[in-house]
N, C-alpha and C positions, 0 to 999 in steps of 0.2 A: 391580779388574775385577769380582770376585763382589760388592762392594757396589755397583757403577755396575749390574749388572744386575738385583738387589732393588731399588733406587730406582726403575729402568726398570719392574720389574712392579707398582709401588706406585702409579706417574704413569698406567700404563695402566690399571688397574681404579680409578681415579679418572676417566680417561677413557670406559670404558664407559659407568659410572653416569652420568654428562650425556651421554653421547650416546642411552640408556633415556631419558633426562629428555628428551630433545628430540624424540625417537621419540613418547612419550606427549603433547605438545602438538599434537605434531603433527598425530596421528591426531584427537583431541579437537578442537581447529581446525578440522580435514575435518568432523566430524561434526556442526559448529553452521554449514558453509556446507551441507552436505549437505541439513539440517534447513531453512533460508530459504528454498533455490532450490527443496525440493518443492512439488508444488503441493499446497493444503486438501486434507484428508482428509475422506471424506465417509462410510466406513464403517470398522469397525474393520480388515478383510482388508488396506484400504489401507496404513495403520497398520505393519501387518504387512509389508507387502511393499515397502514404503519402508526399513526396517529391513534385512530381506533380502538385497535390492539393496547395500546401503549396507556391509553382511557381505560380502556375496561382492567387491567392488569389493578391501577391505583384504585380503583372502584372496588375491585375484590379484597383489595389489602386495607382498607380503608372503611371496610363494610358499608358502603355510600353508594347512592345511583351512580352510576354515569354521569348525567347532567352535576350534580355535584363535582364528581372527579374533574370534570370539564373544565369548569367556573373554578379550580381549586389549583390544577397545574397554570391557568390566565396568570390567575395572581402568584404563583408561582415565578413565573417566568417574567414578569414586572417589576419583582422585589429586586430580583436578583440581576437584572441586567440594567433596570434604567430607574430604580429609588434603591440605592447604595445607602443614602443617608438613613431611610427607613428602618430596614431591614437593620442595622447598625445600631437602632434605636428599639427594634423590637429583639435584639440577641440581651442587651442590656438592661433587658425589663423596663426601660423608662415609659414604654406605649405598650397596648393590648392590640392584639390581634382584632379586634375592632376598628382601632386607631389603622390598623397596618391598611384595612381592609377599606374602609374610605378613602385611604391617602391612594391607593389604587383606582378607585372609582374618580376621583376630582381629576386625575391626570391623562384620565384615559383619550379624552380627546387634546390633550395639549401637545406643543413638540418639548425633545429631549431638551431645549435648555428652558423652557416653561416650567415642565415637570421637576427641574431640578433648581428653579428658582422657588418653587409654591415647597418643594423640602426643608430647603436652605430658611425660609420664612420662617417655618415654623422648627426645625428642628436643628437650626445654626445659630448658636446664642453669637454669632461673629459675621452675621449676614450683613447687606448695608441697613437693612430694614426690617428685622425681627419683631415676630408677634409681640406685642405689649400682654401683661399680665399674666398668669400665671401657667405655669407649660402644656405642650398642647397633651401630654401623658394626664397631664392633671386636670383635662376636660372629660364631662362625660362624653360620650363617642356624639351623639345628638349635637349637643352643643359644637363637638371638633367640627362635626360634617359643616354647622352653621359658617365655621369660621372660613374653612376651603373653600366652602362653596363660593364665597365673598368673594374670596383671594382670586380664584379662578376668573369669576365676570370680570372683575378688576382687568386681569392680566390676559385671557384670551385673547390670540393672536386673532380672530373674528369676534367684529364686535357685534353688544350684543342685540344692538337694531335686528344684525343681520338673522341672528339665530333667533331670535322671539319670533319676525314674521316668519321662519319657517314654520318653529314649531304649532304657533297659533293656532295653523292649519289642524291640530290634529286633535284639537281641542270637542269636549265630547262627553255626554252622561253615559254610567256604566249602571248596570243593577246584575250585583250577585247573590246568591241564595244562601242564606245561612241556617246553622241549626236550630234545632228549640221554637219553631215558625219566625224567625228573624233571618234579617235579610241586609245587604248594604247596598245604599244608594251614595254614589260619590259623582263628581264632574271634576274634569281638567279643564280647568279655564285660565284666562290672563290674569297675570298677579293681583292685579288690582281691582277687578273682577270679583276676585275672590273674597278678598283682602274686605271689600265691600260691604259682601253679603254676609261673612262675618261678621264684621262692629255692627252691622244693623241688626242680627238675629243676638248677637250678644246683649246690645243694651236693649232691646225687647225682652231680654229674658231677666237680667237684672231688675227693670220694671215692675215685672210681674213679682219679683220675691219678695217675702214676706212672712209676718209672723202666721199666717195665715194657709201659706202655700208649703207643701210638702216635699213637693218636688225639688228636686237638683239642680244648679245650673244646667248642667248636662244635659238630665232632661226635659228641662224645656228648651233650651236650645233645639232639640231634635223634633219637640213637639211644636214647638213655632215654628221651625220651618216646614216641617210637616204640613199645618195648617195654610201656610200661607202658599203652599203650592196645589193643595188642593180646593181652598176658596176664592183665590183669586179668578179673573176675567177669563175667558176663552181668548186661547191663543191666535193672533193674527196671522197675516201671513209671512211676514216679514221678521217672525218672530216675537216681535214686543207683543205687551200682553195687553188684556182690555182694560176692564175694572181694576185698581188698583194698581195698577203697573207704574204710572209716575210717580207712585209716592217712592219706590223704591231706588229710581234713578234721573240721573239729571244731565241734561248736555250732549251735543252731538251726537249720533251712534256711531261708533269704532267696530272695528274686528267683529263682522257678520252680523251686524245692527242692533249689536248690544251696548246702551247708552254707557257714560261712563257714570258710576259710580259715586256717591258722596260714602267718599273713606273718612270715618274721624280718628285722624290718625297724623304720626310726623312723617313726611318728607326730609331727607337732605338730598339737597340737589348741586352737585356741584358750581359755580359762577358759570364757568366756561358752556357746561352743558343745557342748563337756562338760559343762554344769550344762544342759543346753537350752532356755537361755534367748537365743540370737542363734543366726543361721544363717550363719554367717563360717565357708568351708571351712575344711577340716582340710588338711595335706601328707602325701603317702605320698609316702618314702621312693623315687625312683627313678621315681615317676611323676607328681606334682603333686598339684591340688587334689582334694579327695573331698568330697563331701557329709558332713554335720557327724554325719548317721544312721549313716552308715557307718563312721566313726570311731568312734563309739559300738560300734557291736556289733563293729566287732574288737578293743575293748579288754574288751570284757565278755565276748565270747564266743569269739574266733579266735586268737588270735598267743600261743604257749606260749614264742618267743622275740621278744619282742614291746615294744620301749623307748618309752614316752611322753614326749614335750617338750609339756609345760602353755607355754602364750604368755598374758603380762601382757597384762589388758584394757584397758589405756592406753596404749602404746607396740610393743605390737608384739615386744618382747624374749623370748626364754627367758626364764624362774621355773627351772627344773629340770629333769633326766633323771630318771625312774620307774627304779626296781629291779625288774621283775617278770618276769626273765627267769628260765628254771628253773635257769640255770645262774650261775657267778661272772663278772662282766661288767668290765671295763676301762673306767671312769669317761671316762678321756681321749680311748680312742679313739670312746668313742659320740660327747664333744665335738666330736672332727674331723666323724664325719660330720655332725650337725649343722651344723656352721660349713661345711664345704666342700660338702656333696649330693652331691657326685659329682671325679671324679679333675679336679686344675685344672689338666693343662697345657691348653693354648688349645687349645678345640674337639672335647675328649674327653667323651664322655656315660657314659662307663662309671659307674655309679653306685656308693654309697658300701661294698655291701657285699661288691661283690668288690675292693677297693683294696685295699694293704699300708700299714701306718705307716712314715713313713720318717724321720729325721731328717736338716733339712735341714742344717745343717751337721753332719757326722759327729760320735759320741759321741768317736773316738779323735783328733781336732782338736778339742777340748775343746767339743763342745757339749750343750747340756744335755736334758732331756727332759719339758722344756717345752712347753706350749701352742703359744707364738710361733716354735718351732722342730721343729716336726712336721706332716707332710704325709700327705697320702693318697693316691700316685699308683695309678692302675692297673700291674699288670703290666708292661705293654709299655712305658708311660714311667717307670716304676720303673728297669728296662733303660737306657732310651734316658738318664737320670740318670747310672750309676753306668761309662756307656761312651762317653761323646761329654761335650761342652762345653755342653750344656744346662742352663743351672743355674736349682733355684728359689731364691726368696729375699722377703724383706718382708713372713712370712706374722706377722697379730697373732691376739689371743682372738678377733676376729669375722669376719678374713678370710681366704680360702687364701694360699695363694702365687702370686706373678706370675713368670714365668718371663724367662730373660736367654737368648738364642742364640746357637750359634757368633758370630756376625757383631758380636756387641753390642746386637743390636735386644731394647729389653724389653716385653714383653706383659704387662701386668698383669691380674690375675685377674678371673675374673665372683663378684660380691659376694651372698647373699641379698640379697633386697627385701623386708624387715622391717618391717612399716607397722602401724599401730594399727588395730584394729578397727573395724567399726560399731557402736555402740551401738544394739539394737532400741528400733525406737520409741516403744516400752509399756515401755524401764525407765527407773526413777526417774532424778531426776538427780542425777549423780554426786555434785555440790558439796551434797547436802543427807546427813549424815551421817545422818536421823533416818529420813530417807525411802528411805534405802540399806538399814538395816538393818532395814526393816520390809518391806522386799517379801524379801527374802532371809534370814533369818533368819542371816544371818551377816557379818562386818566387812572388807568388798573393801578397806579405804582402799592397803593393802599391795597388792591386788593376788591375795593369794593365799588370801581364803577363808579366813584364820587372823587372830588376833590379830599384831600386831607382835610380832617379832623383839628382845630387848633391843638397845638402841643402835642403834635404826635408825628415822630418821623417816618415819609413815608421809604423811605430806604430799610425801615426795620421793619419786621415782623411784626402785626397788632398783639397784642397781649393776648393769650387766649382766655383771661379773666377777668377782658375790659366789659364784657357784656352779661356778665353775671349782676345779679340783685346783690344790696349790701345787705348783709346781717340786718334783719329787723330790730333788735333788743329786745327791750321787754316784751312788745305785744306778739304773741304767736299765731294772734291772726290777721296779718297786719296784711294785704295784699302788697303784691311785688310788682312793679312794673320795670319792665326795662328800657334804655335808651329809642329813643327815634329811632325808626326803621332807617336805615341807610343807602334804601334801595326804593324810595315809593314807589315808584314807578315801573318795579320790575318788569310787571306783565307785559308793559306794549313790547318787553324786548322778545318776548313771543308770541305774540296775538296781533294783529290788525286791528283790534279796537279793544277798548275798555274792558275791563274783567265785568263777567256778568253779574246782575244784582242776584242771582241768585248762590256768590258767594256770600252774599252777608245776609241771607232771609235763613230761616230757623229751618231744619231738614224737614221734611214733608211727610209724617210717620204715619203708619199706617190706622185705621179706624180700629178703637174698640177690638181686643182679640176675642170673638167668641171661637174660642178650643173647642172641637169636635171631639180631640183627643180627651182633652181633662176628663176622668172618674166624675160623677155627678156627685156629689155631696151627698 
């Protein structure tokens, strides 16, 4: 019976989606007899009020606003003239009208063969380069939007130097009024910014919990930053703040005199884009793509706990994990986040550095503590692992684990999408050794900006498993380290001088919380 009733809700949200599919021809349909039967236009108002009409008519049949109707023929008229593949995929049931309704949104600023490569990605298992892991029907719609939105930075015909310093501009705290005397206070700021003031209110709150404390991550997250914007210094003029203001940030000020950040957090930053020679984003950790600037000055100047993954500029692969954290780091588990981004059971965004390691099959059922048998869940399905019939399982060096359910039904994991760079159009070409190492003054064939490696050829590909820890054995708590850095010296290839000492000094954390908020005891 419980599986005739999973089948049953599997058949109907396959039914939905073609009945969205049929809903959206439909209207489409209407809009091109709508369009025959008016009559010539003879000024633009007309134009206008043919459209109008044609809105309010679907509003009425649709029992919706207008503004709905509006925003509902958009996507209308997108499916069906310029994402063919979509629309194909949402008549089929294999996507939700969620899915349909993102893949709208990711394309809206690209051109038609853009829009119809970011389809072909995801929904042409015969593309040259299809999503790795399991189909994008088979993401929650969150997780999809994550994956487009990636695709998008990647491939926008403007890159995204150029759109960041517009947007920046518009950067800005909002407060809106909500019910029950509650209210939201949010800001639009640079990713890394952001990304920032997150890990430091996170692990402030982490800190504080306890057998002791009552409260929620949740809410102390809101309660500490509550606090620390109400007790901190009076604001200067220049924005930075008084008292308390440097423990929070470090390094130049960027973008309206806001320092940059110590994010504890991964970077991947392309090779090409850390030598500044290609403008291929960077990944933060927990948020996606960054402009390739901004990578830059958080590794030169912001993250005191702060791990760099270098990406091979022919493949798309890790080269390596950086050591430049102030503290002694666990090789394997930076591995995990790398490989997984964020906790894999299906549809979790919790990201990779509030997760736990866990071994999938227990150490004390003889498993080992290896790569291919450690995961990263969040908390809550760390739990829902070790107290129900949820099992992970099939995790390798470059994928998470897909999970198995009470019922038998398996979900395999969401994979990275690891793809090769662009080559800028002003460097040499690759195949000419003489002319490689005359613009760059140093020997790519590797990949890494260094001479070859003994025994390794640089005409091939490096292993993407040369830089992994071996299997420890017996001991489970055996720290990992990995090979020499391959790159010591990255930074001069972006800085003028030395990396400052305060990448390797411990973050500078704020005094003692006294909570204003906290209930008194």
């Amino acid at each position: 019976m419980a599986d005739d009733c999973l089948d049953g809700l599997t058949v109907m949200a396959r039914w939905e989606a073609r009945a969205a599919a049929l809903k959206v021809r439909l209207a489409a349909t209407y809009l091109q007899a709508a369009d025959a039967l008016a009559p010539p236009a003879v000024a633009l108002h007309d134009n206008m009020g043919q459209e109008m009409a044609v809105t309010a008519e679907i509003a009425c049949a649709l029992t919706v606003s207008e503004q709905t109707a509006g925003a509902f023929l958009g996507d209308c008229l997108a499916l069906t003239k310029t994402l063919p593949l979509t629309l194909a995929a949402l008549t089929a049931g294999t996507i939700s009208w969620a899915h349909a309704r993102i893949m709208v949104d990711e394309t809206t600023s690209l051109d038609p063969a853009g829009a119809a490569a970011l389809e072909a990605h995801f929904l042409d298992p015969a593309a040259p380069n299809p999503a790795r892991g399991c189909p994008a029907g088979e993401l929650v719609p969150g997780r999809f939007r994550a994956k487009a939105r990636t695709w998008r930075e990647r491939h926008h015909r403007e890159s995204i130097e150029q759109r960041h310093a517009r947007c920046a501009a518009d950067r800005r705290v909002e407060f809106r009024p909500d019910t029950d005397g509650m209210a939201w206070f949010s800001a639009y700021l640079p990713a890394d910014t952001a990304a920032g003031i997150w890990e430091r209110t996170t692990a402030a709150a982490r800190a504080l919990q306890g057998p002791d404390e009552e409260r929620t991550l949740t809410q102390l997250r809101a309660d500490i930053a509550a606090t620390w914007l109400l007790t901190t210094g009076a604001t200067s003029n220049n924005g930075t703040t008084g008292a308390g203001g440097e423990g929070a940030v470090c390094g130049d000020a960027v973008g309206g005199g806001v320092p940059s950040p110590r994010a504890q957090v991964l970077i991947t930053v392309p090779v090409l884009s850390l030598l500044g020679a290609g403008q291929e984003p960077a990944m933060l950790d927990g948020y996606g793509p960054i402009p390739p600037s901004m990578a830059r000055r958080l590794i030169t100047d912001g993250a005191g706990s702060f791990h760099r993954v270098l990406i091979d500029p022919r493949d798309g692969a890790p080269l390596e994990i950086g050591r430049t954290s102030y503290r002694l780091t666990k090789a394997q588990r930076h591995w995990l986040m790398l490989r997984d981004g964020r906790c894999p059971f299906p549809g979790c965004n919790n990201h990779s550095l509030d997760n736990e390691a866990d071994h999938l099959l227990a150490w004390a059922d003889g498993g080992t503590t290896g790569i291919t048998n450690l995961g990263q869940p969040c908390r809550k399905h760390h739990k829902l692992k070790h107290n129900s019939a949820w099992t992970p399982a099939g995790a390798s060096k470059t994928a998470p684990p897909g999970w198995t359910s009470p019922s038998g039904r398996n979900y395999p994991s969401e994979q990275q999408d690891w793809e090769p760079p662009h080559w800028p159009d002003d460097w040499p070409d690759s195949g000419s050794e003489s002319d490689t190492g005359t613009a760059t003054g140093m020997d790519l064939d590797t990949g890494t900006g260094m001479d070859s490696p003994p025994g390794v050829d640089p005409d091939v590909d490096l292993d993407f498993d040369t830089g992994l820890p071996p299997d420890p054995g017996p001991n489970p708590e055996q720290e990992q380290e990995l090979p020499a850095d391959p790159l010591p010296d990255w930074y001069l290839s972006t800085a003028g001088q030395p990396s400052p000492t305060a990448d390797t000094a411990a973050p500078n954390w704020p005094e003692t919380l006294n909570d204003p908020l906290r209930k008194a005891s």
